[in-house]
C-alpha distance (Angstrom), angle and dihedral (degrees) to the residues before:
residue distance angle dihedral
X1 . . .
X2 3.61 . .
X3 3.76 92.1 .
X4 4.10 80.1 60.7
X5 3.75 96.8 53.0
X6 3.36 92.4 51.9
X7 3.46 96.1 50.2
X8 3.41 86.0 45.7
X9 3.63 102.7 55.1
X10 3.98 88.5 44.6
X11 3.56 88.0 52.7
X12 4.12 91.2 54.8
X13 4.24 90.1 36.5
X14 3.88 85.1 55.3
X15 3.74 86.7 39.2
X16 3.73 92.3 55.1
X17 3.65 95.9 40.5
X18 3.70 88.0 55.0
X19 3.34 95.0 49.8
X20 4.13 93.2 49.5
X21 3.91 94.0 52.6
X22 3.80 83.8 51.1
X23 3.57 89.2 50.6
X24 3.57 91.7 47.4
X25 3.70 103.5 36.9
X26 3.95 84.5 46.3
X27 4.51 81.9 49.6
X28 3.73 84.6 57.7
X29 3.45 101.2 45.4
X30 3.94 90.7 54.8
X31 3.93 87.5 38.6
X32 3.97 87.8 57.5
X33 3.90 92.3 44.3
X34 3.75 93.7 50.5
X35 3.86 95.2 50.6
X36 3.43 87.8 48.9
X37 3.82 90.2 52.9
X38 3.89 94.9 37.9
X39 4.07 79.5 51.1
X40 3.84 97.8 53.7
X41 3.50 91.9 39.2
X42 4.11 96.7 47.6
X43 4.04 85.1 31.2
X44 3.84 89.3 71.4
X45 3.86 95.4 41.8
X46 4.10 88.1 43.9
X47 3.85 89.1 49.6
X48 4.10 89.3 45.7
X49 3.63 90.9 50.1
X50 3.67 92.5 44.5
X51 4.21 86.7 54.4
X52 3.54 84.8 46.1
X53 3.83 99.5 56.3
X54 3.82 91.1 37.4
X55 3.81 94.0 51.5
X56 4.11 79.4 57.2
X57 3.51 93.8 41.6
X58 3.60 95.8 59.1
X59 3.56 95.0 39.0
X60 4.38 88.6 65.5
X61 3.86 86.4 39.6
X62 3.67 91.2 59.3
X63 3.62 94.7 39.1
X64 3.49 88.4 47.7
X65 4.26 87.0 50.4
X66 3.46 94.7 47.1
X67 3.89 93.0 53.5
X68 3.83 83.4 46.4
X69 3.43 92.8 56.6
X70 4.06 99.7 46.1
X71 3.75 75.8 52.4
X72 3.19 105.2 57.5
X73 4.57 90.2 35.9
X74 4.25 82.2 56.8
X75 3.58 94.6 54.9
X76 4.14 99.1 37.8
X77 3.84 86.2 43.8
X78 3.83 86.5 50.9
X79 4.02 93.7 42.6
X80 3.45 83.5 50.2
X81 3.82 99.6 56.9
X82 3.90 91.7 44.7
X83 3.41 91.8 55.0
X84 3.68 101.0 44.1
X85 3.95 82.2 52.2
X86 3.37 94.6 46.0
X87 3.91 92.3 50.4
X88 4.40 84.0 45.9
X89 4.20 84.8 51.2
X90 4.45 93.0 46.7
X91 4.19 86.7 44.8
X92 3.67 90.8 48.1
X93 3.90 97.8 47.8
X94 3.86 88.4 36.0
X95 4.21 90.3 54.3
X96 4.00 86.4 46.1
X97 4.20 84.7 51.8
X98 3.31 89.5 43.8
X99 3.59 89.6 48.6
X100 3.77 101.4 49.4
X101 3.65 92.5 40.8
X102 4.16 88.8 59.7
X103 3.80 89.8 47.7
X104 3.96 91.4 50.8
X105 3.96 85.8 52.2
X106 3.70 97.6 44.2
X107 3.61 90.7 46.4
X108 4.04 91.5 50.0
X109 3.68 100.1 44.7
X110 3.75 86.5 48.4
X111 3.90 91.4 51.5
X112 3.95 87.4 50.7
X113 3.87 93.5 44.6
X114 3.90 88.1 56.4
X115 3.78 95.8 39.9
X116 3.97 85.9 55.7
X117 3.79 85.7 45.7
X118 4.09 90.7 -111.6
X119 4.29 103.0 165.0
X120 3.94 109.7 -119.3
X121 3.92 116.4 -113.8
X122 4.23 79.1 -103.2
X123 3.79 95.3 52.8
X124 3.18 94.3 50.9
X125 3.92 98.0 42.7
X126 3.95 90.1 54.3
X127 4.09 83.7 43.7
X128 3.99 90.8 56.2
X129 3.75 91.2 42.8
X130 4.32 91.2 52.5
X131 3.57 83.3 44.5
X132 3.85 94.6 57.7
X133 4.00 93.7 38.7
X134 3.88 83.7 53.8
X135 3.80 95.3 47.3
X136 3.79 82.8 51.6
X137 3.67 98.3 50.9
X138 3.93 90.0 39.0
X139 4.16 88.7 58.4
X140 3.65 93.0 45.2
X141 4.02 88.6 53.7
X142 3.90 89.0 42.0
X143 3.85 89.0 53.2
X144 3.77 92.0 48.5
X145 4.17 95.3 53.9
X146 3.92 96.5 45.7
X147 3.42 107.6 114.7
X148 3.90 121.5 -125.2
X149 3.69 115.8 -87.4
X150 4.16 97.3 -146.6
X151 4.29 83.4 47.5
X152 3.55 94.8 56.1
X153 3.87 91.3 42.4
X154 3.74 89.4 53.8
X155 3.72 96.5 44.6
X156 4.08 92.4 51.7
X157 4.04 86.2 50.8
X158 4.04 89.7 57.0
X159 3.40 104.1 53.8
């Protein structure tokens, strides 16, 4: 009979070992379907809260961009103003050049004209305008000296 406790007791120690892998393969089961319900269940509030904080997120980032931008508008709208006043300052000083540089010319060219004996534009105006007096004077004189017509007629009729 000892060979049949001994069976008897492996048969319950098999029995019981059987019984605790059920147990715990039947622990895991119920383990695995409760994370998966604790994970659809906290999924939704995790992907709620993730919304949430990327709603607020990209609030401050646009906040951020729109300061950014006004930034960035300031300082091209102020670029822009020194350089058109800069460009207003090099036309300016290159007019004055410009202007100086004509004067220099003018006053050359008339130095040569006069060293070549050329008449100025005024010399020759007040010339033009003693010419026409003279021409005046001249026809006046001319008129004066022409001989009568009816004396000359009756001198050609007595000879």
């Amino acid at each position: 009979m000892t060979t049949h406790k001994t069976t008897s007791h492996s048969n319950d120690r098999a029995a019981a070992s059987g019984r605790r892998l059920t147990q715990s393969a039947n622990k895991i089961w119920l383990a695995g379907l409760g994370a998966f319900a604790l994970a659809e269940e906290e999924g939704g509030k995790l992907f709620k809260s993730l919304v949430h904080k990327g709603e607020k997120f990209e609030a401050v980032g646009m906040e951020q961009l729109d300061k950014a931008r006004a930034t960035v508008e300031a300082l091209a709208t102020a670029t822009r103003h020194k350089i058109e006043s800069a460009t207003e300052e090099v036309r300016e000083r290159a007019g004055d050049a410009y202007g100086k540089v004509e004067e220099q010319v003018d006053s050359r060219v008339a130095h040569t004209l006069q060293a070549l004996g050329v008449p100025t534009r005024g010399e020759i105006a007040r010339l033009t305008r003693r010419i026409e007096e003279l021409t005046v004077l001249v026809e006046k004189k001319a008129a004066a000296r022409k001989p009568r017509p009816r004396a000359k007629a009756a001198r050609s009729r007595a000879r």
